[in-house]
C-alpha atoms as one frame of an Amber mdcrd trajectory, in Angstrom:
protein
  76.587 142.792 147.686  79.673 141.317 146.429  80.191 138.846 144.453  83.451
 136.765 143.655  85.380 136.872 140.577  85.317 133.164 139.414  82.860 130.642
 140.045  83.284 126.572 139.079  80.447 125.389 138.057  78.964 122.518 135.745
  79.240 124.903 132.904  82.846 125.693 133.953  84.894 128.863 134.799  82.018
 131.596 134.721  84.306 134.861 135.358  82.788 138.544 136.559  84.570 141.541
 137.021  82.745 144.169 139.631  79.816 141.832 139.685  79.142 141.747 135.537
  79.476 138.666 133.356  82.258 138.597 130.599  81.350 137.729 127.212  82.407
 134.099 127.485  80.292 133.223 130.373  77.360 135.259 128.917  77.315 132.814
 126.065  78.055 130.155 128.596  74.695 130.676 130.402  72.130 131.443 127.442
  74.162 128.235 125.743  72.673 126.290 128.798  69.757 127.923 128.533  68.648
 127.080 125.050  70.210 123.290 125.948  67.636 123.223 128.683  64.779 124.938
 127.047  65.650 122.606 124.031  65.268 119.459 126.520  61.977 120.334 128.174
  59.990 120.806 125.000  60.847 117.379 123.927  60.017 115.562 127.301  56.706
 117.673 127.136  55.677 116.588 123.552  56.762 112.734 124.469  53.027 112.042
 125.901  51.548 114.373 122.879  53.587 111.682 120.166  52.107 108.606 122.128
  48.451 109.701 121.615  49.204 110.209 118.319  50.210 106.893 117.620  47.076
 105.716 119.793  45.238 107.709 117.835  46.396 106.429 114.449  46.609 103.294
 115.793  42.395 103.493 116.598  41.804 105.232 113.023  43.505 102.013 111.319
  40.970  99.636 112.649  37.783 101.799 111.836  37.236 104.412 114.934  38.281
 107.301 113.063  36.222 110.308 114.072  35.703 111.543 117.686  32.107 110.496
 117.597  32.713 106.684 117.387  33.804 104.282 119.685  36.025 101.118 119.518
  34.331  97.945 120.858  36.798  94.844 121.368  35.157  91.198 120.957  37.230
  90.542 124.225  39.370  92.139 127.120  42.680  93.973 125.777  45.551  93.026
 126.418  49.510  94.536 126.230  49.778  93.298 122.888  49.597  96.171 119.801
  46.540  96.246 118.069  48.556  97.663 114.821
């Protein structure tokens, strides 16, 4: 298998010699590596912040254990509760 010597990419220049990765574009890839790892655990904990503001928002107006349930006097709407 051979590979090239010099590739363009997004991250720019990555360089090889005899198929190995130079220092540079070592650091290069695990750079974008931690970038992307870095970006994928905040997306994934976006949902896990939004239920806990729901369920903050449900403790401030009295359903505060997972045993009790919130009854409305009338049909919710998209307006915030708190």
């Amino acid at each position: 298998i051979t590979t090239k010597d010099e590739y363009d990419t997004c991250l720019g220049k990555l360089k090889f010699q005899d198929g190995l990765p130079d220092e540079p574009t070592v650091q290069k890839v695990y750079d974008n590596l931690d970038r992307s790892r870095a970006m994928h655990a905040f997306l994934d904990m976006i949902p896990l912040a939004s239920m806990e503001a729901m369920r903050a928002g449900f403790a401030s107006i009295g359903c505060d254990a997972c045993h009790k349930a919130c009854i409305f006097g009338s049909l919710m709407d998209s307006r915030s509760l708190w």
